[in-house]
N, C-alpha and C positions, 0 to 999 in steps of 0.2 A: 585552222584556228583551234587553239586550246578548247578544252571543255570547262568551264567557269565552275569555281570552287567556293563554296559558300560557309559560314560558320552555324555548323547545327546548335540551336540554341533554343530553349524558352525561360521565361522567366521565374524564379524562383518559386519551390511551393506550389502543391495541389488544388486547384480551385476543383470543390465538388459542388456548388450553387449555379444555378444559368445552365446555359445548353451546352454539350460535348465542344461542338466548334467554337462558340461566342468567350473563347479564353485566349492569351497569352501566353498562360501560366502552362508549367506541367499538366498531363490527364490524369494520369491514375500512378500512385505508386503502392509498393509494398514494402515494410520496413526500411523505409528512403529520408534520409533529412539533407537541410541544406546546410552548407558551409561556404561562404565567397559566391554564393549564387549558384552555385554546382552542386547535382544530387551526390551522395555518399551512404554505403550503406549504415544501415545504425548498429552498433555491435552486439556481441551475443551477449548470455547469460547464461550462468549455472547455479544448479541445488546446492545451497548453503545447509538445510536440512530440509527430509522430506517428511517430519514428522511435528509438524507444525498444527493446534486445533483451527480447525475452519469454519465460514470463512474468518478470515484474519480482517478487523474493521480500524485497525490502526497500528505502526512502529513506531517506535521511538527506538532510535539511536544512541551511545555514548560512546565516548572512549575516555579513559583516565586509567594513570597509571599504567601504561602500554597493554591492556586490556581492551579490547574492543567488542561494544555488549547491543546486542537487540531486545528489548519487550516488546512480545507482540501478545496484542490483548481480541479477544475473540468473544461471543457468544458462552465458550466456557471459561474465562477468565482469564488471566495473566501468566504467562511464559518466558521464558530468559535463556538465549542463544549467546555464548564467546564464542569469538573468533579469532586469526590474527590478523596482520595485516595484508595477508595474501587473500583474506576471507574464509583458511581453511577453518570448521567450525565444529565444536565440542558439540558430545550431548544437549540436550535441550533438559532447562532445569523449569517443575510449575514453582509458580508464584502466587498464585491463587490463592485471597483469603479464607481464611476458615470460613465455613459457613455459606460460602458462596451459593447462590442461587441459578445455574444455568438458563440461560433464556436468550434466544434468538433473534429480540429487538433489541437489543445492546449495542450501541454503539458508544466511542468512548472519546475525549481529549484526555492529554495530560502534561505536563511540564516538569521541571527539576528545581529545587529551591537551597538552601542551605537551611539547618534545623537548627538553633539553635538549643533546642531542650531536649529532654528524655538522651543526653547523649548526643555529643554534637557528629551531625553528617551530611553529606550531600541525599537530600530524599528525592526521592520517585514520587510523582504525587500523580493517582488515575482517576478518571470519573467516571462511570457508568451512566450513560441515560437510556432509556428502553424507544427510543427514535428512531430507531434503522429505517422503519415504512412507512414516517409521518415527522417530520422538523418540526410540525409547531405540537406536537405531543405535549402533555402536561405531566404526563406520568411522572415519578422521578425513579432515580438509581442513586448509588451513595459513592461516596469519596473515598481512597485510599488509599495507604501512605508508607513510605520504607525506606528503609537504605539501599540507594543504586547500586550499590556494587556486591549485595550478598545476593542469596539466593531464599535469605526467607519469603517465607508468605508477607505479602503484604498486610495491613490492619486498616479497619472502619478508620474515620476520622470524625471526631465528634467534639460537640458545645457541649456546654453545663446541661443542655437538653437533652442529647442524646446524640444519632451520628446523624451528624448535615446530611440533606438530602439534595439534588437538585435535578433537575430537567434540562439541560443548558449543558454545563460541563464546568470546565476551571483554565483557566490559566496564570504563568508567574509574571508579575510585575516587580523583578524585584526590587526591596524583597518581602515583598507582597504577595498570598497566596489569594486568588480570586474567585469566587463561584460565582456563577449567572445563571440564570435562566427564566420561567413564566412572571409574566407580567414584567416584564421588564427590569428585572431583582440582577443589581449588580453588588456582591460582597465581598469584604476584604477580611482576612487575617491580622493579627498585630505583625510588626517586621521580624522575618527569620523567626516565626510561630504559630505554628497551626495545631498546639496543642490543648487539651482539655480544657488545663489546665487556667491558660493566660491566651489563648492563641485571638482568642474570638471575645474577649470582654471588650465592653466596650466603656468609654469615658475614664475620665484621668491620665496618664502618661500614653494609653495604648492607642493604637492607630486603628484597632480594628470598627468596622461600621459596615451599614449597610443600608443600599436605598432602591429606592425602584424609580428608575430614573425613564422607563418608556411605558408603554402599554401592552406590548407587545412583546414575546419571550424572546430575549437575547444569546444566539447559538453560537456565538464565536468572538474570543478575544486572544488579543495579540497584543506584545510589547511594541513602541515606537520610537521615537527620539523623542526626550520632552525638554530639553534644552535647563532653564532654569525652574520647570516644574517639572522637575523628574522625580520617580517617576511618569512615567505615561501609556496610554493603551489604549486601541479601536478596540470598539465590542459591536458586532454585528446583530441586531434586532432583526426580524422579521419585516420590519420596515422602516428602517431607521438604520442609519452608522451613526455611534458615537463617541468623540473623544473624553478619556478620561484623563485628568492632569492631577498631581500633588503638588497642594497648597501648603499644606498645615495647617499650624491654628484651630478652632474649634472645626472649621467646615470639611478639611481632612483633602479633600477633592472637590473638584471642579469639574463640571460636567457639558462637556458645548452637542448638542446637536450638529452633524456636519451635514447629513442629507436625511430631507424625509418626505416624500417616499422613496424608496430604494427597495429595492430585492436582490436575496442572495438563495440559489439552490439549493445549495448542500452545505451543511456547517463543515464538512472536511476536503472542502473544495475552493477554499481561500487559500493563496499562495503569495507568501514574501520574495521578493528579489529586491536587496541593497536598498530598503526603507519601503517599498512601492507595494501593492497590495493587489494581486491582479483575480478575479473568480467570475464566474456565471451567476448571472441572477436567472427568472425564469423566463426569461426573454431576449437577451440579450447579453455580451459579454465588457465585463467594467471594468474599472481598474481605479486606485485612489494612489495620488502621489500630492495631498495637499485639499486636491478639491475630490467629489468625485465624477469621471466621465467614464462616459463609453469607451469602448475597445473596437475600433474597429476593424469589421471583419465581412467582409465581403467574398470568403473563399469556402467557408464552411459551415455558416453559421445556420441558415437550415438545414444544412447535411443533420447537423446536429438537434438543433431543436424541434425538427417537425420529427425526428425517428426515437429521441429520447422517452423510454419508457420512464413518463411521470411517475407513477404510481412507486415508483424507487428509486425519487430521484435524490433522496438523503445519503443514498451511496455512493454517488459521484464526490471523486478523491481528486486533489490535484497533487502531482509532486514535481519540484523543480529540480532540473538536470543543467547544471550551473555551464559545466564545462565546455557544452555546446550552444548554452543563452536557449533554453526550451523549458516552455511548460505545458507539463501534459494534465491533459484533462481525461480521465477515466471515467465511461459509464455505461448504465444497461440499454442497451437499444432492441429496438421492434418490444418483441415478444421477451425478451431478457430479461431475469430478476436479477441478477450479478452484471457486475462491468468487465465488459469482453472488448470494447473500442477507444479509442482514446482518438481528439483535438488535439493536435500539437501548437502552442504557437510558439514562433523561433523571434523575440522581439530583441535578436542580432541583426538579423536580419528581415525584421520586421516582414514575414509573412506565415501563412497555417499551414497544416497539412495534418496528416492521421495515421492512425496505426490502427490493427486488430491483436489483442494480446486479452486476455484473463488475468487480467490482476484485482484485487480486491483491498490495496493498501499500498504506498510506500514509504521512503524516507529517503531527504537525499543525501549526498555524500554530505562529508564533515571533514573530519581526521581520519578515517575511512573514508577514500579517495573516489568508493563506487558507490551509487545508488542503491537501494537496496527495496525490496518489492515481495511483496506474498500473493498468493494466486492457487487457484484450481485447475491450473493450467495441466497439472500433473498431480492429479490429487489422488487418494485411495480412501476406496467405502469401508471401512471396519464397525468391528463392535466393541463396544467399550465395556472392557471389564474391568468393576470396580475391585480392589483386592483390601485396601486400608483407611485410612483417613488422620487427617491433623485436627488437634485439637490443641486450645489454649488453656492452660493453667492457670487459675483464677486463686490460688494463695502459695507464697513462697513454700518451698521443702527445704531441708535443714540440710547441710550434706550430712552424711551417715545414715539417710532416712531412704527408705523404696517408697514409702506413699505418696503420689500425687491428688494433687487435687484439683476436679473443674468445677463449672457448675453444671456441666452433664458427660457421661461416659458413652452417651447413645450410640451405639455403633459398634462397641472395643468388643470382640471376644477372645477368655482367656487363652492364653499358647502364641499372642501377638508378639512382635517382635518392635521393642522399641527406640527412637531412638533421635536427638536430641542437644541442645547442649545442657551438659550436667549430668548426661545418660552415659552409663558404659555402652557403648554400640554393640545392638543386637541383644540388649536384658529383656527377659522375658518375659507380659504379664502373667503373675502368681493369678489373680484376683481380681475382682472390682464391683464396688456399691453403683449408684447411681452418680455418685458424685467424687468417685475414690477409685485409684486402679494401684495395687502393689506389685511390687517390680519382685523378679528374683535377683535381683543384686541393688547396692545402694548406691543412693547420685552421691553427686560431688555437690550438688543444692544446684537446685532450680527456680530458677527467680518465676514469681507472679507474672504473667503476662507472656511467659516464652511459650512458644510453638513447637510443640512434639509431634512426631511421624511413629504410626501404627499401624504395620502392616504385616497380613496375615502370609506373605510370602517363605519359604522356610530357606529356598533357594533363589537367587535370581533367573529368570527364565529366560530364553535363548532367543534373540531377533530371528527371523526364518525359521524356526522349528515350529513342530505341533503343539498344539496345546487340548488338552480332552477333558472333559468336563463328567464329575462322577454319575450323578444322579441325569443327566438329560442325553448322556452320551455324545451329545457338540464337539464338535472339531474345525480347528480353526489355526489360522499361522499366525506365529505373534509377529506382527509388525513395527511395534514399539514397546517398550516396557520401563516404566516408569517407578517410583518405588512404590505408589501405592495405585497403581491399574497395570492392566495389560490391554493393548490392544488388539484384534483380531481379525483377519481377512479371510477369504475363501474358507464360509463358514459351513457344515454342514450340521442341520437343526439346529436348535435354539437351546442356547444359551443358559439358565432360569440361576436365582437368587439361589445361594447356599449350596453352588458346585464349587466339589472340590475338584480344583485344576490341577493336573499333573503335565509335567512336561519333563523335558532332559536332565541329564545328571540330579535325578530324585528332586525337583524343583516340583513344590506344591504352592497352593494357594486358595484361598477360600474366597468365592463370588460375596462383597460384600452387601449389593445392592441389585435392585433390577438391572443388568444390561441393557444400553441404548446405543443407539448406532453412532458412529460420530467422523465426521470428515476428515481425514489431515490433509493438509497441503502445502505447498513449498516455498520456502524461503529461497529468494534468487539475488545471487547477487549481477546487476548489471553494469551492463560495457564492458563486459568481459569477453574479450577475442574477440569471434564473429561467428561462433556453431554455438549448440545449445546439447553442455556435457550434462547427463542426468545420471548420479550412480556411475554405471561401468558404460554406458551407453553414452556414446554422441552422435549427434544429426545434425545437418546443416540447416540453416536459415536462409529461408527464400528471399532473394531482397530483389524489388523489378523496379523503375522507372520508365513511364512513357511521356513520350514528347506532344506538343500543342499540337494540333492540325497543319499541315503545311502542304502549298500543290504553287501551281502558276495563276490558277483558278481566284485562291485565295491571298497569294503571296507570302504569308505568315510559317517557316519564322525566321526570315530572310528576308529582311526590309529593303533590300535593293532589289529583289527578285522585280520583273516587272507584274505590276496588280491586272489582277481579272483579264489574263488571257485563260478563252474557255478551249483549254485543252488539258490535258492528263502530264502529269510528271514524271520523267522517269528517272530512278537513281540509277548513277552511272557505276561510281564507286563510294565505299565509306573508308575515312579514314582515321580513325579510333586512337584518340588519347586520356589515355588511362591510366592510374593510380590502380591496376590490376593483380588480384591473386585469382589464379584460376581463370575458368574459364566463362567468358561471357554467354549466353544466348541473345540475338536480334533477330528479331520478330519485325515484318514491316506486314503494317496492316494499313486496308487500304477501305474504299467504297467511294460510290461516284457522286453521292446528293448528302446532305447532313441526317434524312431523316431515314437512310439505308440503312441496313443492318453491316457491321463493319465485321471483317475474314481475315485472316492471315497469308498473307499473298507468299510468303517467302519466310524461311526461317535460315538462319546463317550462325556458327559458333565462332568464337572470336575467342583467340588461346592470345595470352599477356603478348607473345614476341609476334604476334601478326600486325605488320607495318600499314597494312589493306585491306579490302575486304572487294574485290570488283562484283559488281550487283547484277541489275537490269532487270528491275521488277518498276513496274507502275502502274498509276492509278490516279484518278481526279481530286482527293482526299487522301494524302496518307501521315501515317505517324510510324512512329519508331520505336520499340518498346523493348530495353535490356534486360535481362536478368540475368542474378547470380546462384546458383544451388547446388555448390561445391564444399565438400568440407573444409575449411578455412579460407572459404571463399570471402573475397572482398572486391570493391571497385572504388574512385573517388573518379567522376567526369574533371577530365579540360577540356579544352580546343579539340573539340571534332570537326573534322571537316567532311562536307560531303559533294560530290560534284552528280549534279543535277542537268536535265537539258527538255527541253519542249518534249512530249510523247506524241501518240495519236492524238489526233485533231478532233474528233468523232468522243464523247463521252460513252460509258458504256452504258447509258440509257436513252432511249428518244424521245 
């Protein structure tokens, strides 16, 4: 008589809630998603740049004009990576406003709008709130505003009062620029205007207004569909969702409560997929598509919330990954002040599972076809050497004229190198008042309000090379260098204010500030391959799946098997259908009672062209558990088959 041949199978998705045996589902996997019900592994990813400020608490995304651009905004402010469409990616350019204030609780929203004033363009609009270790904070942060596609500093955004401030953030309805935040403060902009000027007056032809529509501070707003009150937009309260609609007419908007009470975690852990609105509250996982209900989740949902470190849970990110129907939930667990783990859910095929990865941001694909993610995953500790600084022009210069004018010079010292539009690149400051710096050569006229670069570099300094500091004798490798800092790794002594740096081909520079330490970390672009290229270096990615409990004991996970004969099962043979690069490991793990401690009975490699695997290992409990950890290793499960048959009669316990 043949030996009977069974379909090794479980069903879709990691259930980590309930006990080891009381599942279906997959046990455990590593870097594993599902597709058609079948595990697969998840692809790689590589360093886009690894000189990114950290950590990074928000991307944005664009592409226009065959240009494809990331802002990633951080604790030190704002940055801008091009890439192309392969993801190979330029320099990294700051964007950082004058004046900016560095601080650690910054967390940020932002959106894109069309300006119609000051020069018509597509703006960048960012918001700062000091929220990172507390959502319902009051503090606030300020707004700020630019052209997408340059590389200036961004600028404050301000009323007839001075620059808006908010605790909340912003979002575009357009063409509607929106701030929200304490007490339930939802505000709008006049249309395509968020200037001085007109952007925020309110009454007569403008649209702009503002109300406090909850009691509660409002963390999060998104556009929606508003049909014949369009525009429209959810805003997430602290305990409350609610819709905004455009009316017109004096009352402007229309305001409906949709749910109250509700809770949401993290203001940057709401994720849209095709109108729907899916995020964690502090208890439980929801989702709005009209009304709002729960998500449910029966596979991971205390995995997640009994290990979720509260104390930081404003840093849980979601970002959606279209192309396989998933959204990942990123956050810090146990003892973790950063997010090192991620909730999957795949609502294609409607079930969870997780990953472990160090990301601290993403964004998903677009027009740029890959997702895109910042992380500490690969980070470097340096020391941040300040070398120059930008400053804004506060009255027009004439061309023909070297004098500019601010209303402060704090910081310039003469022998700077300037430079600008309206500058000849590289003029030199002669001179300077408190409010006045003279140039050695004359602009071409520099308009009121433009942003100049002064830096006391005489040379540019060499990535990888030394850098030595005059007065404290520090030594240290530049890691990044920018026009007006350097950065610095494998530092010996310290640093101090008012060293003068020397480095390669006669490159100086002057310490313009205290030195402070500062993290960079890495921009990745993912789905890329299946190994993980950093630099000149690649490593493969571990990716495992293991199977449900299965014996004769329990019958599971071969429904015909006959149920609860108490004897031990032995595999006969396996026979492996794969979607295979490289080579397989299987692992059969086995133990005789559920509250045993479980062993690796047998380990076997499985190379793509092996048609079989003949076995003969058993056990009262066993499972099956694959991995991949080959460079360009990959696998996608089908129809496996295994042929099984009764073992020993006799358990190996009494």
């Amino acid at each position: 008589m043949a030996d009977p041949v069974y379909l090794f199978q479980s069903q879709p998705g990691i259930r980590r809630d309930g006990t080891d045996l009381d599942t279906p589902f997959y046990n455990d996997g590593t870097w594993v998603r599902w597709q058609r019900g079948r595990p697969r592994k998840i692809g790689g990813y590589r360093s886009m740049t690894q000189h990114a400020n950290g950590p990074v608490r928000a991307i944005m995304m664009d592409s226009r004009g065959g240009v494809n651009s990331t802002h990633v905004f951080s604790q030190w402010g704002i940055q801008r990576v091009q890439f192309d469409n392969n993801g190979a990616a330029g320099n990294i350019e700051d964007r950082t406003p004058t004046g900016f204030v560095a601080d650690p609780l910054l967390n940020w929203s932002f959106g894109s709008m069309y300006s119609s004033t000051g020069g018509t363009y597509s703006a960048i609009i960012a918001a700062s709130s000091p929220d990172v270790n507390d959502i319902a904070s009051d503090t606030t942060g300020y707004i700020y505003a630019g052209d997408i596609s340059t590389n200036d500093p961004l600028v404050q955004v301000a009323d007839g009062a001075g620059a808006i401030r908010t605790s909340g953030g912003i979002c575009v309805l357009q063409p509607f620029l929106f701030v929200y935040g304490s007490n339930g403060l939802i505000r709008n902009s006049n249309a395509n205007n968020y200037s001085t000027a007109s952007g925020w007056t309110t009454g007569g032809a403008n649209y702009a207004s503002s109300n406090n529509i909850g009691s509660q501070k409002i963390v999060y707003g998104a556009p929606i569909r508003g049909g014949t009150q369009a525009p429209a937009g959810l805003f997430w309260g602290l305990d409350s969702l609610i819709r905004v609609s455009f009316t017109g007419g004096t009352g402007i908007w229309q305001y409906d409560t949709l749910a109250n009470p509700t809770t949401v975690l993290s203001k940057n852990a709401i994720v849209e997929h095709e109108g729907k609105f899916f995020w964690p509250g502090t208890d439980k996982f929801l989702f709005y598509n009209g009304v709002v209900q729960e998500l449910p989740n029966q596979m991971n949902s205390n995995y997640f919330f009994d290990n979720l470190n509260y104390a930081y849970q404003n840093k849980v990110f979601g970002v959606r990954l279209s192309r396989w129907g998933e959204i990942w939930w990123f956050y810090p667990r146990g003892t973790d002040t950063e997010c090192g783990h991620a909730v999957i859910f795949n609502y294609r095929e409607n079930t969870w599972y997780d990953a472990v990865k160090q990301r601290t941001a993403g964004a998903p694909a677009g027009v740029f076809r890959f997702p895109i993610m910042a992380g500490h995953e690969d980070s470097s500790d340096t020391t941040l050497l300040v070398t120059g600084l930008n400053l804004t022009t506060s009255a027009l210069t004439a061309p023909g004229s070297p004098v500019l004018t601010f209303v402060s010079t704090t910081g310039i010292v003469d022998g700077m190198k300037a430079s600008g539009t309206g500058i000849v690149t590289n003029s030199l400051v002669l001179s300077h008042t408190a409010t006045t710096i003279t140039l050695d050569t004359n602009t071409t006229g520099v308009a009121s309000g433009a942003i100049l670069s002064f830096t006391s570099m005489t040379t540019a300094f060499v990535e990888n090379n030394t850098v030595t500091g005059s007065l404290s004798g520090a030594t240290g490798v530049a890691v990044r260098v920018l026009n007006n800092s350097i950065n610095v790794s494998s530092v010996t002594g310290t640093f101090v204010i008012n060293d003068v740096l020397t480095g390669l081909a006669s490159a100086t520079a002057k310490v313009q500030s205290t030195p402070v330490s500062q993290t960079l970390v890495t921009q990745y672009q993912h789905e890329y391959g299946y190994d993980k290229p950093i630099g000149q270096s690649t490593t493969p990615i571990e990716s495992s799946f293991t199977s449900r409990n299965f014996g004769y004991a329990i019958a599971g996970p071969f429904e015909e098997v006959p149920k609860m004969l108490d004897c031990m099962t032995r595999i006969l043979r396996l026979e492996p259908d794969m979607n295979q690069i490289g080579d397989l490991q299987c692992d059969v793990l086995g133990r005789s009672f559920a509250q045993d401690t479980e062993s690796v009975i047998n380990t076997y490699t499985l190379s793509p062209s092996d048609s079989f695997q003949n076995m003969g290992d058993q056990a009262r409990l066993m499972k099956l558990r694959f991995t991949s950890n080959s460079l360009g290793g990959f696998y996608e499960q089908g129809q496996v088959q295994l042929s099984i048959e009764p073992g020993d009669e006799r358990s190996t316990k009494q």
